[in-house]
C-alpha positions as CSV (number, residue, x, y, z in Angstrom):
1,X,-9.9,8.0,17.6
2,X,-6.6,9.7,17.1
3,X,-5.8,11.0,13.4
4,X,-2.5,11.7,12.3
5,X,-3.0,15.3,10.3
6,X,-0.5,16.6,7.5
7,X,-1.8,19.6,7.6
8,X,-0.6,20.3,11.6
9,X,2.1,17.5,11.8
10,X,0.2,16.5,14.2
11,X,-2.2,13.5,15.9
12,X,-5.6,14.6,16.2
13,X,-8.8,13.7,17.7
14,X,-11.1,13.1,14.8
15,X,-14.3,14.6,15.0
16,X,-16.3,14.6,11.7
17,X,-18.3,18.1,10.6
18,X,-21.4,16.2,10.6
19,X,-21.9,13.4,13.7
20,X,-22.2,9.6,12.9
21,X,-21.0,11.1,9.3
22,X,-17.7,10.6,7.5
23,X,-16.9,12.4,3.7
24,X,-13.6,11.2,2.7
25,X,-11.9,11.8,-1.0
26,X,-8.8,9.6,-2.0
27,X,-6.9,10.6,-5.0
28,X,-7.4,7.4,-7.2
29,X,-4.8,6.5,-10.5
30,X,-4.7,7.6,-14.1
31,X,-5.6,4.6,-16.0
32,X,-3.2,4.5,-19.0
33,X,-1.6,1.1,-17.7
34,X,-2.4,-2.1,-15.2
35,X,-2.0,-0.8,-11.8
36,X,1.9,-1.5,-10.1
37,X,1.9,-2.2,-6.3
38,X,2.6,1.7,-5.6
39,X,-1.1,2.4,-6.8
40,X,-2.5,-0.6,-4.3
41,X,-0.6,0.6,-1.4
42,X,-3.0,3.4,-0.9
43,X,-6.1,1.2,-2.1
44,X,-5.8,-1.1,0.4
45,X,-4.8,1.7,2.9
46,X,-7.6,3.9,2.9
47,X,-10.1,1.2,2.5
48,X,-8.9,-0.3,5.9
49,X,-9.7,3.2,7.2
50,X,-12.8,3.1,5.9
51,X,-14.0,-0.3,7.3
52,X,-12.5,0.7,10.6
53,X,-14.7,4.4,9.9
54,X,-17.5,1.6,9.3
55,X,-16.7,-0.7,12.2
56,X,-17.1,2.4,14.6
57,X,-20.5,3.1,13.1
58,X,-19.7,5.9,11.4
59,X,-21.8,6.3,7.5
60,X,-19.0,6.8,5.2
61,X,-19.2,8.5,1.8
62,X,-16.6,7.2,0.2
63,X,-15.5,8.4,-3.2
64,X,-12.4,8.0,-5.2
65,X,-11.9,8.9,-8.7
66,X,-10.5,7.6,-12.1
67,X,-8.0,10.5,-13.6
68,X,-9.0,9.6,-17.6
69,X,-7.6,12.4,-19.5
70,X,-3.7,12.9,-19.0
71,X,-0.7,12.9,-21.3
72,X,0.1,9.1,-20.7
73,X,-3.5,8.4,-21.6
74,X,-3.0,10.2,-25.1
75,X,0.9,9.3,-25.6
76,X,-0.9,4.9,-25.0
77,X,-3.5,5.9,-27.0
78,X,-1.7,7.2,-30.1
79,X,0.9,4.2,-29.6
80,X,-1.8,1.7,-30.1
81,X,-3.8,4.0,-32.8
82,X,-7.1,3.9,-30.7
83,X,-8.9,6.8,-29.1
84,X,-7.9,7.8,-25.3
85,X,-11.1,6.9,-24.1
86,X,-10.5,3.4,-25.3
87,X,-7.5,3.4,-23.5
88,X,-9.0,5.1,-20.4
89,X,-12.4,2.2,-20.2
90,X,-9.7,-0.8,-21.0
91,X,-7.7,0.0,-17.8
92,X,-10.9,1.2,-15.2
93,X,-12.0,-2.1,-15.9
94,X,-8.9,-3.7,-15.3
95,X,-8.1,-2.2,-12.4
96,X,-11.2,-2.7,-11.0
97,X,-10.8,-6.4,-11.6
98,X,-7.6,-5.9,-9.4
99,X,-9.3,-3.6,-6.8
100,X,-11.6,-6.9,-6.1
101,X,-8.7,-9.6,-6.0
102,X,-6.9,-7.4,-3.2
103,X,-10.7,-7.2,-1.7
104,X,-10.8,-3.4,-2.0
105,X,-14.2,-2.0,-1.7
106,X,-15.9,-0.1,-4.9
107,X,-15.8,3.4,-3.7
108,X,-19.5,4.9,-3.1
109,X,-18.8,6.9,-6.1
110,X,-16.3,6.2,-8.4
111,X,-16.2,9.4,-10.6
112,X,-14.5,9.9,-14.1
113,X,-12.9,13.3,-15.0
114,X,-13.9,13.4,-18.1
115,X,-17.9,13.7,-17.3
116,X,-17.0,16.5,-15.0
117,X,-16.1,19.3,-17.4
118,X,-18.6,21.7,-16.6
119,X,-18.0,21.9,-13.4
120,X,-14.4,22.4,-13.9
121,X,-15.2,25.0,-16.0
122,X,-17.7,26.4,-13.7
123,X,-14.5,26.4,-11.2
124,X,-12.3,28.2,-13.3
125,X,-14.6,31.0,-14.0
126,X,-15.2,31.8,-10.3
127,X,-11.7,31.8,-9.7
128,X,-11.2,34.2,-12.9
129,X,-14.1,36.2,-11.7
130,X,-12.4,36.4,-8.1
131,X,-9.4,37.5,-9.4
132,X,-7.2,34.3,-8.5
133,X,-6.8,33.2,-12.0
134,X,-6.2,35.0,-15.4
135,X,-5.9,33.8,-19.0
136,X,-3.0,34.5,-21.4
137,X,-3.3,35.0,-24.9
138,X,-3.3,31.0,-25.8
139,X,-6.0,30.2,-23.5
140,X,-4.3,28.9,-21.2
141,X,-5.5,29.7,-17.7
142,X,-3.5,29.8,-15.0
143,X,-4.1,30.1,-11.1
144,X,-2.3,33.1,-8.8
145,X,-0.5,31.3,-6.2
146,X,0.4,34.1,-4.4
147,X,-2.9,35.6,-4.3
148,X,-3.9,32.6,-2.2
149,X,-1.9,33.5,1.2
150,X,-2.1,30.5,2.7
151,X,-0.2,28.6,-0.3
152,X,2.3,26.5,1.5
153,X,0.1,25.4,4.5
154,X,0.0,21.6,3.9
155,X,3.3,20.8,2.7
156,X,5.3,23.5,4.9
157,X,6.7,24.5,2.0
158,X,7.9,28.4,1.3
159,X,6.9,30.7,-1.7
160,X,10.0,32.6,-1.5
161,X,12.1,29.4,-1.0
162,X,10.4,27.7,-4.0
163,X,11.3,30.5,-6.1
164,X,14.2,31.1,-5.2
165,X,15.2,27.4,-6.4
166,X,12.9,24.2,-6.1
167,X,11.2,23.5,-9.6
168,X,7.8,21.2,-8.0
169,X,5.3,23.7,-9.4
170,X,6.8,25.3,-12.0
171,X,4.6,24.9,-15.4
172,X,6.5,25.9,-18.6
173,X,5.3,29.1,-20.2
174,X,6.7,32.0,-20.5
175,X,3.7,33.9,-20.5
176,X,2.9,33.6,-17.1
177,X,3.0,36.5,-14.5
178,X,4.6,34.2,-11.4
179,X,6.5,30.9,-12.5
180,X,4.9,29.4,-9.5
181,X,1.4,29.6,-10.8
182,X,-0.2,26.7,-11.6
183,X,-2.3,25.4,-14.6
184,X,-6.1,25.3,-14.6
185,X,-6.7,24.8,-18.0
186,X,-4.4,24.6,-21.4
187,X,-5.0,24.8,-25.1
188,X,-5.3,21.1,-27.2
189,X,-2.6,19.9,-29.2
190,X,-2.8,18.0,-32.7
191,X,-5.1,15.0,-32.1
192,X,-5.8,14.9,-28.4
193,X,-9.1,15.0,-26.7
194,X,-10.7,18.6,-26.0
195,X,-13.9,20.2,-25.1
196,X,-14.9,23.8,-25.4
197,X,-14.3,26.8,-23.2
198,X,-14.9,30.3,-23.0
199,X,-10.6,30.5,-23.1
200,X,-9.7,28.5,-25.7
201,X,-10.5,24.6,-27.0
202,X,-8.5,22.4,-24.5
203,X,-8.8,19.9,-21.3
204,X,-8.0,21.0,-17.4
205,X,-5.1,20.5,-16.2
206,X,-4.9,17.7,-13.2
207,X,-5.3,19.4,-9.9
208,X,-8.3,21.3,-10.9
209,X,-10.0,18.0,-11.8
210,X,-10.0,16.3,-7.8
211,X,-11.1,19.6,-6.4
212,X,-14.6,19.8,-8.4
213,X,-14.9,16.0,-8.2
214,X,-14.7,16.5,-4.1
215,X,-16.7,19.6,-4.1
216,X,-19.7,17.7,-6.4
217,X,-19.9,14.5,-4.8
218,X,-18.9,15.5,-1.0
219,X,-19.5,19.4,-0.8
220,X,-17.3,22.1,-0.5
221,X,-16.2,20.8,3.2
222,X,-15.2,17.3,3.8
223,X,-13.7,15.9,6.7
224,X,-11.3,13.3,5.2
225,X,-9.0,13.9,1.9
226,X,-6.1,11.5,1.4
227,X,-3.4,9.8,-0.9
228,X,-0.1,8.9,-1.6
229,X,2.6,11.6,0.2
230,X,4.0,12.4,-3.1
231,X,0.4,14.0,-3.7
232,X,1.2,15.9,-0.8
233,X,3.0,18.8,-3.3
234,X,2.2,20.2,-5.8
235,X,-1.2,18.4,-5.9
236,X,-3.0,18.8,-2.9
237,X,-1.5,22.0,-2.0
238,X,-2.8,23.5,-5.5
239,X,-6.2,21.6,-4.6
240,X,-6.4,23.6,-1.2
241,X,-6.1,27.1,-2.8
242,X,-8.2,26.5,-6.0
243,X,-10.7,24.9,-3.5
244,X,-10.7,27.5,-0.6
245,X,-10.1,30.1,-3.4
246,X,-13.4,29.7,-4.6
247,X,-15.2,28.4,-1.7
248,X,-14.4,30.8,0.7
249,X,-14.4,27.5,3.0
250,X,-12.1,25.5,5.1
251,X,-11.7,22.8,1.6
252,X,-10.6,19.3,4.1
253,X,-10.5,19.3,7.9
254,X,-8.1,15.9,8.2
255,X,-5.3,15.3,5.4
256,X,-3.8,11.7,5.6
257,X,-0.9,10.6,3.8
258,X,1.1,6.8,3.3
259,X,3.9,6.6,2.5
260,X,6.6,5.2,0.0
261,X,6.8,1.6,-1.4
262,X,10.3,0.5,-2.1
263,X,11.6,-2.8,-3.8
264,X,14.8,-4.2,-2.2
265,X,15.3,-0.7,-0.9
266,X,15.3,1.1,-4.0
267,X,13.0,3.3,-5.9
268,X,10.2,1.1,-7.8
269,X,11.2,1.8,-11.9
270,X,11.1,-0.1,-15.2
271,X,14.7,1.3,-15.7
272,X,15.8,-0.9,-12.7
273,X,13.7,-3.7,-13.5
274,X,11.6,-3.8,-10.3
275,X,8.3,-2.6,-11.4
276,X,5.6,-5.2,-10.5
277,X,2.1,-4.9,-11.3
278,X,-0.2,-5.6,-8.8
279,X,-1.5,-8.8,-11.4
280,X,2.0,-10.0,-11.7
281,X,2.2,-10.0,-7.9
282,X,-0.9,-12.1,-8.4
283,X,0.6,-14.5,-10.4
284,X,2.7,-15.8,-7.3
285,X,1.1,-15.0,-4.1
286,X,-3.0,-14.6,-3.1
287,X,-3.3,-11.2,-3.0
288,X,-4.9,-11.2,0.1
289,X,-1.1,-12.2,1.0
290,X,-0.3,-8.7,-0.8
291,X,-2.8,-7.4,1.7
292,X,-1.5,-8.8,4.8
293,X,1.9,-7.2,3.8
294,X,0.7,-4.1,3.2
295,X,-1.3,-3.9,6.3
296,X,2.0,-5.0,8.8
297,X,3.5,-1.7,8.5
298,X,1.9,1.4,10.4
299,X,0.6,3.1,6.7
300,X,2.8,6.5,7.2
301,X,5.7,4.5,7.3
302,X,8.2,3.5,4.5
303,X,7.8,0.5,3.1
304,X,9.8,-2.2,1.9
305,X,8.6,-5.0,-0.6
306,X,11.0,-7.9,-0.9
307,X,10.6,-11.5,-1.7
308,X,11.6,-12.8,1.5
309,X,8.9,-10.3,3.0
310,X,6.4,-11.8,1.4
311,X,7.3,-14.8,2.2
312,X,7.0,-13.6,6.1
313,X,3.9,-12.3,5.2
314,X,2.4,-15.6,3.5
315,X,3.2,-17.7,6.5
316,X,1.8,-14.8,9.1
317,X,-1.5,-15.1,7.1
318,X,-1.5,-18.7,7.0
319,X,-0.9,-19.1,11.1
320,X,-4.2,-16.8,10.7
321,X,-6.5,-18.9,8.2
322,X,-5.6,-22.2,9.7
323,X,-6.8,-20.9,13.4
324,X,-10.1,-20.2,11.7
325,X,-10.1,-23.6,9.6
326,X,-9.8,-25.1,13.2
327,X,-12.5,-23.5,14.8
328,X,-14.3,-24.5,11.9
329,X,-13.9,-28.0,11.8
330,X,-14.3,-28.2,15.4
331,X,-17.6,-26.5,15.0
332,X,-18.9,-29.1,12.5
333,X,-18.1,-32.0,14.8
334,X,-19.0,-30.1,18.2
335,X,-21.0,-32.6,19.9
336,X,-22.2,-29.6,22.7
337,X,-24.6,-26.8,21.8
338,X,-24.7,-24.3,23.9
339,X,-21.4,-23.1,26.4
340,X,-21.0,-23.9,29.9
341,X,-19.9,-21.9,32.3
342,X,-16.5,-22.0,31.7
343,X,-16.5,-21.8,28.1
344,X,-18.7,-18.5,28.9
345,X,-15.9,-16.8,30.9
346,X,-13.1,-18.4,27.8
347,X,-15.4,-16.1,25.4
348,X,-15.5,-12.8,28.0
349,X,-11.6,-13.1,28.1
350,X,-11.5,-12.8,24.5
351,X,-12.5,-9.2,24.3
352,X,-9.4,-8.4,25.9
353,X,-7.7,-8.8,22.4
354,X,-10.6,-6.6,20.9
355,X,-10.4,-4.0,23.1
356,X,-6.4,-4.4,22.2
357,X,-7.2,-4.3,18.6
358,X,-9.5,-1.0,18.2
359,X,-6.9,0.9,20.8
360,X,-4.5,0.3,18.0
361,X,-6.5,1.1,15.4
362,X,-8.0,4.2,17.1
363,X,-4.2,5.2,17.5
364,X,-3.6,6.7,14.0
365,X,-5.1,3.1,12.0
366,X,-2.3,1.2,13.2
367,X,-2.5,-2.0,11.2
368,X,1.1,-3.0,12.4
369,X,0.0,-3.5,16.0
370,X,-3.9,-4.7,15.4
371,X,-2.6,-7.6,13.4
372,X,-0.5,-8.1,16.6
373,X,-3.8,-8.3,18.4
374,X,-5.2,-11.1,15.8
375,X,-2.1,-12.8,16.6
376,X,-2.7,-13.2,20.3
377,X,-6.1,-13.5,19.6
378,X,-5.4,-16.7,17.7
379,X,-2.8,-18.0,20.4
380,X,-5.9,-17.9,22.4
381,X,-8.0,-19.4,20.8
382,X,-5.4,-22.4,19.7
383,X,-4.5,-22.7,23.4
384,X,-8.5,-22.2,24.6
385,X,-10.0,-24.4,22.0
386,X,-10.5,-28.4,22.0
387,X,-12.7,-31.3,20.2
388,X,-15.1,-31.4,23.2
389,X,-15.8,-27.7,22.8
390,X,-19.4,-26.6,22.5
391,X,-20.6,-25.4,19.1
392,X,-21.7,-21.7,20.7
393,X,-18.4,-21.1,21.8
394,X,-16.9,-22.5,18.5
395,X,-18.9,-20.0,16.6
396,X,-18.6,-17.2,18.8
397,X,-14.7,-17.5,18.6
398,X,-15.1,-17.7,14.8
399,X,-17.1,-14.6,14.4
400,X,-15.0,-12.9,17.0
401,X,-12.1,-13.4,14.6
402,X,-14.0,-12.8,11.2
403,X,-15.3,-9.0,12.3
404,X,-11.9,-8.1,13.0
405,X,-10.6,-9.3,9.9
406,X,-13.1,-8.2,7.9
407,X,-11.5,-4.6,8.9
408,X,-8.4,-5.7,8.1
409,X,-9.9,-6.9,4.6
410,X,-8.8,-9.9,5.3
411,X,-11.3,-12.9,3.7
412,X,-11.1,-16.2,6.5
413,X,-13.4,-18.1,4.5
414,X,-11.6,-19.7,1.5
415,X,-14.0,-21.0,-1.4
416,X,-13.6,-24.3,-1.9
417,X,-10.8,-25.1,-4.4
418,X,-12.0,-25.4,-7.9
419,X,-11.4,-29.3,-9.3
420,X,-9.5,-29.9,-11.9
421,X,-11.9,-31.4,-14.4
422,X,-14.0,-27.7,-13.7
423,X,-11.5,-25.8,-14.7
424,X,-11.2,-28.1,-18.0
425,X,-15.1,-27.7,-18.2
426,X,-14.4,-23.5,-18.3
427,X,-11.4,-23.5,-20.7
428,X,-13.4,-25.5,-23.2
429,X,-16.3,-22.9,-23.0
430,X,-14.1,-19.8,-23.2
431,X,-12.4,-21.9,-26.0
432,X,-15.6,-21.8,-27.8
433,X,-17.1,-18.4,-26.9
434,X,-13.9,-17.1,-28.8
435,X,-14.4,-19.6,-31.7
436,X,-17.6,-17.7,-31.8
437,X,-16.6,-14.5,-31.1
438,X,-18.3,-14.1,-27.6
439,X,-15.4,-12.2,-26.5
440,X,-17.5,-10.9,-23.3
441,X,-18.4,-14.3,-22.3
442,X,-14.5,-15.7,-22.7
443,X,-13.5,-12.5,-20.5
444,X,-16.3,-13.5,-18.3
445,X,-14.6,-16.9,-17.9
446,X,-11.2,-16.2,-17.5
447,X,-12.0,-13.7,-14.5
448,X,-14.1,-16.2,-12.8
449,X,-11.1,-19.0,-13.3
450,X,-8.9,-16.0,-11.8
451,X,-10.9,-15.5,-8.8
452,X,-10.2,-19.3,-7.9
453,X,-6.5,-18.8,-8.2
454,X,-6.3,-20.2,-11.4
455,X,-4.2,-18.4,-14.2
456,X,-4.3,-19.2,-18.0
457,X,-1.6,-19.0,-20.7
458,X,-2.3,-18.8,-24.5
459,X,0.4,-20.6,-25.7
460,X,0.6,-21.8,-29.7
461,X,0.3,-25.3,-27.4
462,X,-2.8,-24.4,-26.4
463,X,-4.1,-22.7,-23.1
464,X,-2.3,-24.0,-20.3
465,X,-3.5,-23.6,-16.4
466,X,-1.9,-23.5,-13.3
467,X,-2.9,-22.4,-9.5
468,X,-1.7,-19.3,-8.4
């Protein structure tokens, strides 16, 4: 299995520090909004690469984390006059609602920066005791870049050159010895969340945060870290010297990057008009359709979200589900159990388009090309398949098809479509949980009608329904 590494430019044979082991940290969002299709590009990303970690055999420790202390936390928070952990809980919850439409797996830990202060601190006062940070008068801590000589190693990227003109890392404060150091930790303002430190009453500034989360759930070596590829500076090159800095270890052996999401070619923004949120996307398409899209492109590459593309992208998916629909009709009504010969050698020549499907995927995870091996496989099948099939080979076929999608995170079994007196049946009940003021169970309700593609609108009207 070849690994594309940031960190040489490089494709790499991926070999895990410990064997039939996998650690692997992806930078997860700050929760101050819903999540936009930018966030769920790496989602459903890296947890493709870990089912395909999975698939191999490989145990994966899989952890992502929650950022729930940040400046757009506390700027929502004191908008809608609530605290920032309010604000923080709303939106884990939410997106972890979305997380499971787009059929992401929960992480194996999921951890929140905010209940891993002390061992932030605990980081910062090694690296003050080492001599690669300092504090300044304020409190504020900051981190010696150039004390760390490797700075620069991941993103290619020049001390001299940055100084000399680019303004990525540059925190303001005149106080500082280098304008290119970096924050670890910085003094509270008028009404925001702090917690105590030997420096001053504050919170830890961002990169600090992933570092300890990696080091406390993974160790201080892990073989996978990875994110968006605008992580790639300042973030994870300040999380490789803080790390290393106070480690004295190698901090990730494989870095992997995606990259960009554009809409119609340009740059996602709310100025433009062109932001979507991953639930608005699910207000017009499955987003197992958002998925397949996703998934079409090789993950390093730019990509570009357009209607018509999703369009493309519905149909591909569809030419996939109805194959399996097929094979499952023609199951129910096989009249043969067990294959003959024939059928035996139609199932052997099947595993051509496995073996053409993991060679893709152990190429760098390239979805693009292993959804070209479902294709054929379904071509196959279609042409291979007929009512006086046995119910063996029917099945076999099936699950053939099923274990690669399921790596793909692609769902083949659709639940059976919720009637329309049902879904009159739940609105009535979430009407009168809220009458009572069972908000939990009205939530409850509405998430369950939204797993079944059904969306609801409080209107003055009423609540109106449609299918997504």
């Amino acid at each position: 299995m070849k690994v594309y590494n940031t960190l040489s430019r490089q494709k790499e044979e991926f070999v895990p520090l410990e064997a039939g082991k996998v650690k692997m940290y992806v930078c997860g969002p700050t929760v101050y909004n819903l999540i936009h299709i930018g966030n769920a590009r790496p989602m459903m990303v890296f947890d493709t690469v870990r089912r395909y970690m999975e698939y191999k055999g490989f145990e994966v420790n899989f952890v992502s984390n929650f950022t729930d202390v940040d400046d757009k936390i506390i700027k929502k928070a004191v908008e809608e006059g609530i605290s920032a952990q309010e604000v923080s809980q709303r939106y884990i919850e939410e997106c972890k609602k979305d997380m499971a439409a787009m059929n992401v797996r929960p992480a194996t830990t999921h951890p929140l920066a905010t209940q891993e202060i002390g061992g932030m601190l605990e980081m910062i006062s090694t690296l003050v005791d080492k001599g690669f940070a300092y504090a300044v008068e304020d409190g504020t801590v900051y981190f010696r870049t150039r004390k760390f000589k490797e700075y620069g190693k991941l993103s290619h990227k020049n001390l001299d050159d940055l100084q000399a003109g680019h303004r990525d890392i540059k925190v303001t404060g005149e106080d500082k010895e280098d304008s290119l150091d970096f924050v670890l930790w910085k003094p509270k303002k008028e009404g925001e969340p702090y917690w105590e430190s030997p420096w001053c009453n504050g919170r830890p500034g961002w990169h600090i945060e992933c570092s300890v989360m990696a080091k406390k759930y993974l160790g201080e070596e892990i073989d996978i870290h990875a994110g968006g590829e605008d992580l790639i500076f300042p973030h994870h090159e300040n999380e490789i010297a803080q790390s290393e800095a106070c480690n004295g270890k190698i901090f990730a052996k494989y870095w992997i990057h995606n990259g960009f999401l554009n809409i119609d070619n340009k740059k996602m923004s709310k100025s433009e008009g062109n932001f979507f949120t991953v639930r608005e996307i699910g207000e017009k398409y499955d987003l197992q359709v958002l998925r397949f899209f996703m998934l079409s492109a090789h993950y390093r590459s730019p990509l570009n979200f357009s209607a018509d593309l999703m369009e493309a992208a519905k149909n591909g998916l569809e030419r996939i589900l109805n194959a399996a629909q097929n094979l499952q009709h023609l199951q129910k009504n096989a009249v043969a159990d067990m294959m003959t010969q024939e059928e035996a050698e139609i199932f052997a020549g099947s595993q051509a388009f496995v073996e053409k499907f993991e060679r893709a995927m152990d190429d760098d995870f390239n979805t693009a090309d292993a959804i070209s091996a479902v294709f054929e496989f379904v071509k196959y099948c279609n042409t291979n398949v007929t009512e006086k099939g046995s119910r063996e080979l029917l099945e076999n076929l099936y699950q053939r098809l099923d274990g690669l999608c399921d790596v793909l995170g692609l769902i083949l079994r659709k639940e059976e479509e919720i009637l329309d007196e049902e879904i009159e049946k739940l609105i009535a009940e979430r009407q009168a949980a809220r009458k009572e003021k069972n908000f939990a169970r009205a939530d409850e309700i509405r998430d369950i009608l939204l797993g079944k593609g059904i969306i609801l609108e409080d209107t003055r009207e009423g609540v109106k329904w449609k299918r997504a």
